[in-house]
C-alpha positions as CSV (number, residue, x, y, z in Angstrom):
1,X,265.7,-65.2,194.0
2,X,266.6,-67.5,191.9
3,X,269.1,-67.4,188.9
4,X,267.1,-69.0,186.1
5,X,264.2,-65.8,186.9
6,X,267.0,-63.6,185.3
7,X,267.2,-65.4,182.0
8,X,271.0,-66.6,182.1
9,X,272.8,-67.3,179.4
10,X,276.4,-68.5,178.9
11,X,278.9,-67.1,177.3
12,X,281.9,-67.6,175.2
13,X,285.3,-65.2,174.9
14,X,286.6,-64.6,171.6
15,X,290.6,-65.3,172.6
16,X,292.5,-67.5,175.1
17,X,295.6,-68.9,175.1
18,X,296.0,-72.5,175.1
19,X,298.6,-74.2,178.0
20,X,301.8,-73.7,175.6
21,X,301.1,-70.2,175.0
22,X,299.6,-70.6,171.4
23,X,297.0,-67.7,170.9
24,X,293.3,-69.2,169.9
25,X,290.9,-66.9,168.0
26,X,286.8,-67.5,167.8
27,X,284.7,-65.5,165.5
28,X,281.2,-65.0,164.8
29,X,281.0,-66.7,161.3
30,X,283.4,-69.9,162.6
31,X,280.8,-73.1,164.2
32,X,281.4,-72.8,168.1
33,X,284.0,-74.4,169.7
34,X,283.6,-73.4,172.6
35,X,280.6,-73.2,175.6
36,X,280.8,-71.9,179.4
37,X,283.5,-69.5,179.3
38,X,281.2,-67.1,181.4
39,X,277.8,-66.4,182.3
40,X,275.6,-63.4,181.5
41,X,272.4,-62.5,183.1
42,X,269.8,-59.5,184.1
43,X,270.7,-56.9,187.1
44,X,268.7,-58.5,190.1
45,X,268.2,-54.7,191.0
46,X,267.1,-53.0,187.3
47,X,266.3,-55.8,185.2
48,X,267.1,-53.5,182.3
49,X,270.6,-54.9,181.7
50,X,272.7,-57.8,181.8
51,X,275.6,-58.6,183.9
52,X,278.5,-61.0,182.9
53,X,281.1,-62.5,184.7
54,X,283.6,-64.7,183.1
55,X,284.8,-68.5,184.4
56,X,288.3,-68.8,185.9
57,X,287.3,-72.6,185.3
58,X,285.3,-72.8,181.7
59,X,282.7,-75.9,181.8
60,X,284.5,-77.4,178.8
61,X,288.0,-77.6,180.4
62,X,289.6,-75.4,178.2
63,X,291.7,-72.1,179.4
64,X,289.8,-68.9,180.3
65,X,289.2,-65.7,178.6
66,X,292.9,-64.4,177.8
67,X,290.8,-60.9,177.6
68,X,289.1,-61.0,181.2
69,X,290.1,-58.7,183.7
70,X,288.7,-60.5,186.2
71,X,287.8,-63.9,186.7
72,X,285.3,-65.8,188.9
73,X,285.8,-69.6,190.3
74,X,282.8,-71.5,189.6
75,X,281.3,-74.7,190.7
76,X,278.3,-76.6,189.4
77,X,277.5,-76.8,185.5
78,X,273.7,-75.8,185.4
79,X,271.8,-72.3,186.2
80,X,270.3,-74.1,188.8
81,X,273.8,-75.4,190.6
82,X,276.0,-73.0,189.9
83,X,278.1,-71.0,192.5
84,X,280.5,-68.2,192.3
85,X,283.6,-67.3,194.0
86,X,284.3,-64.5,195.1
87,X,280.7,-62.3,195.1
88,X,279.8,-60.1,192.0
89,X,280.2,-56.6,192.7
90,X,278.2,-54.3,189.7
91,X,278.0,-51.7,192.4
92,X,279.7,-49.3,191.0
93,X,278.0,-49.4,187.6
94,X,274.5,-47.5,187.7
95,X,271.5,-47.3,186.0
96,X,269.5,-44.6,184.8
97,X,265.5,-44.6,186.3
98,X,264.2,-41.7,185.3
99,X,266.3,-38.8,186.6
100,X,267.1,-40.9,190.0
101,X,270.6,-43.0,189.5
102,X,270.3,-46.5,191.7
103,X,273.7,-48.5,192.3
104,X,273.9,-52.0,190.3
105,X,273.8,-55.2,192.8
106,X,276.7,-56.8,194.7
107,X,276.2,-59.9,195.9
108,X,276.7,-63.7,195.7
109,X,275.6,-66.6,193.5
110,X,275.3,-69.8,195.4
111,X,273.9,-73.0,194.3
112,X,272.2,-71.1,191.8
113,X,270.0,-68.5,193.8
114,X,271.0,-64.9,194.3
115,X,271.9,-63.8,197.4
């Protein structure tokens, strides 16, 4: 499956810390200063909610989310390139069907398709 069938979208953190420490705040009203922090994107397994993972390495250059508890390496700079180090693990989240509750998807994203 391919990533760009999930409708992905990036995202952007609203706090890092720049290389000498200095705190750096991003708020709704305020233009956008920055792009790529993360990415977001449906559940290949439900399809009913989004997953996000957030950059070690931002596509602008700039520091990571300061808020993140976990961060993913990434290399490529489209939906369609992109891979993901190490795999995304939403297993342990779950989503309701019914009455039956199905384990989120773990798995990789490599040169943009889901694996």
């Amino acid at each position: 499956m391919r990533l760009i069938d999930l409708e992905p979208r990036w995202v952007v953190a609203h706090r890092w810390d720049d290389a000498d420490g200095t705190m750096q705040f991003q708020w709704a009203e305020a233009p956008l200063r920055r792009h790529g922090m993360g990415l977001s994107f449906l559940c290949p397994v439900h399809r009913d909610h989004r997953l996000a993972v957030m950059f070690a390495n931002p596509l602008d250059g700039q520091p990571p989310d300061a808020e993140a508890q976990y961060l993913w390496k990434r290399d490529g700079d489209t939906f369609e390139s992109i891979t993901l180090g190490p795999s995304v693990d939403a297993s342990g989240n779950t989503s309701s069907n019914g009455e039956i509750q199905t384990p989120c998807w773990h798995g990789f994203i490599r040169n943009g398709m889901i694996q």
